[in-house]
C-alpha positions as CSV (number, residue, x, y, z in Angstrom):
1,X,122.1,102.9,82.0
2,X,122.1,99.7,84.1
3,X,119.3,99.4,86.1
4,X,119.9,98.3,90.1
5,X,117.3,96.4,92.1
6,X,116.9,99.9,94.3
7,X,116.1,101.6,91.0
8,X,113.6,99.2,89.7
9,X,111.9,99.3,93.2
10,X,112.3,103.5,93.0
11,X,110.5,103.0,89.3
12,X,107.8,100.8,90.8
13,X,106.8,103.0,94.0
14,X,106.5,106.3,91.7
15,X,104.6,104.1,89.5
16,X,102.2,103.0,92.0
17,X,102.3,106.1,94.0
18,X,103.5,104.8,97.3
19,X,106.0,103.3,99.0
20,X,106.3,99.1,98.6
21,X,105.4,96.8,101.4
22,X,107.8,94.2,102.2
23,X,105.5,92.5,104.2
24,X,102.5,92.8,101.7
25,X,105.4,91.5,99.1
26,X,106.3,88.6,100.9
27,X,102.6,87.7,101.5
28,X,102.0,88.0,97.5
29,X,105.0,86.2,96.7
30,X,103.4,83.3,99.1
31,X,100.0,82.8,98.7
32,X,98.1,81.0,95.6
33,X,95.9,83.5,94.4
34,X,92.9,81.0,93.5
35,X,95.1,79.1,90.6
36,X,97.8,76.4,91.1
37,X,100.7,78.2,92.1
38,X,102.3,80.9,93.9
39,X,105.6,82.7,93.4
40,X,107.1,80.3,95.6
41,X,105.6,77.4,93.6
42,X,108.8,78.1,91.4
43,X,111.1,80.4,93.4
44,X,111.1,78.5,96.3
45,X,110.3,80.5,99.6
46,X,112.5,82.2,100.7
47,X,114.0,83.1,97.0
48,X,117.8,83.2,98.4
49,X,118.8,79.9,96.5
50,X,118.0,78.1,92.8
51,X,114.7,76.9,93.0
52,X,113.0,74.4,90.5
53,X,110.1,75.3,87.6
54,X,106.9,73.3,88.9
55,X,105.6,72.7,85.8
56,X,108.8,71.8,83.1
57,X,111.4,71.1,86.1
58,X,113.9,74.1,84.7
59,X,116.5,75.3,87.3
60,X,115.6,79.1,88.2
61,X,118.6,80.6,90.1
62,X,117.8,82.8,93.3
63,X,115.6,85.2,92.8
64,X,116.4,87.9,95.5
65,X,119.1,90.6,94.3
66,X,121.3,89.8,97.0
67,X,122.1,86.0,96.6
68,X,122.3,86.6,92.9
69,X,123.9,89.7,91.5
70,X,122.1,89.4,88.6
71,X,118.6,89.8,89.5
72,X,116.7,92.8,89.1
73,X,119.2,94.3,87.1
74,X,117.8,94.9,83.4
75,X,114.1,96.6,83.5
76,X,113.1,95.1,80.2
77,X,113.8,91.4,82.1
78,X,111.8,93.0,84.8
79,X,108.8,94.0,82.7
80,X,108.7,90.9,81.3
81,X,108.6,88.4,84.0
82,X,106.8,90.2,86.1
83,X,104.2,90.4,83.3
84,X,104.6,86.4,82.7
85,X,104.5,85.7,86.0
86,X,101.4,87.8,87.3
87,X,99.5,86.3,84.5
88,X,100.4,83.0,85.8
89,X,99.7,83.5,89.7
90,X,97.1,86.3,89.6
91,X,95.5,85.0,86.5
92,X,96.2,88.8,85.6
93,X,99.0,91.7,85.2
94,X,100.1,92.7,88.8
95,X,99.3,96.8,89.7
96,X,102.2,99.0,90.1
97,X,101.6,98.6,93.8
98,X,102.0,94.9,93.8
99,X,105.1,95.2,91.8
100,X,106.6,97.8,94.1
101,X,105.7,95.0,97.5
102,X,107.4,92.2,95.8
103,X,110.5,94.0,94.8
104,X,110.6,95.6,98.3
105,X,110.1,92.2,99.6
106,X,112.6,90.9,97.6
107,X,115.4,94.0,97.7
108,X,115.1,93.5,101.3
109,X,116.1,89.8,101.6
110,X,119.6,89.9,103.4
């Protein structure tokens, strides 16, 4: 079965427990984190259109679900980017919790 970006965010919240925080999300996806970059660093900010790599210069397409159908739509994709790009900006793996705010963040981008 497909996944949907409300079902990854479902999977995420009863992983962490609670209920995400767009506002905690949007602040995560924002800030550097004591390293070089931030989610924005690459997705641009807000995530609504294709944003550039900052490193190797690749085009990313928009991030949030509803400017790209395609986003947030294949959990394994999920899983691993989030895992890629935690390590990256957190200089770790993000909790469940984090994961459920930036997907909350990012479902809710209109």
């Amino acid at each position: 079965m497909a996944a949907t970006p409300e079902s990854e965010l479902q999977r995420w919240q009863q992983a962490a427990g609670q209920a995400g925080d767009a506002a905690k999300g949007q602040g995560l996806f924002q800030q550097r984190h004591g390293g070089e970059w931030s989610c924005a660093s690459c997705h641009g900010q807000p995530p609504t259109r294709e944003a550039k790599h900052a490193a190797t210069g690749k085009k990313i397409a928009a991030l949030a679900p509803a400017f790209n159908a395609e986003r947030l739509t294949d959990s394994a994709k999920v899983d691993k980017w989030f895992k890629r790009n935690c390590k990256d900006v957190l200089s770790r793996e993000c909790t469940p919790a984090e994961k459920a705010d930036v997907l909350a963040y990012l479902v809710g981008l209109k």
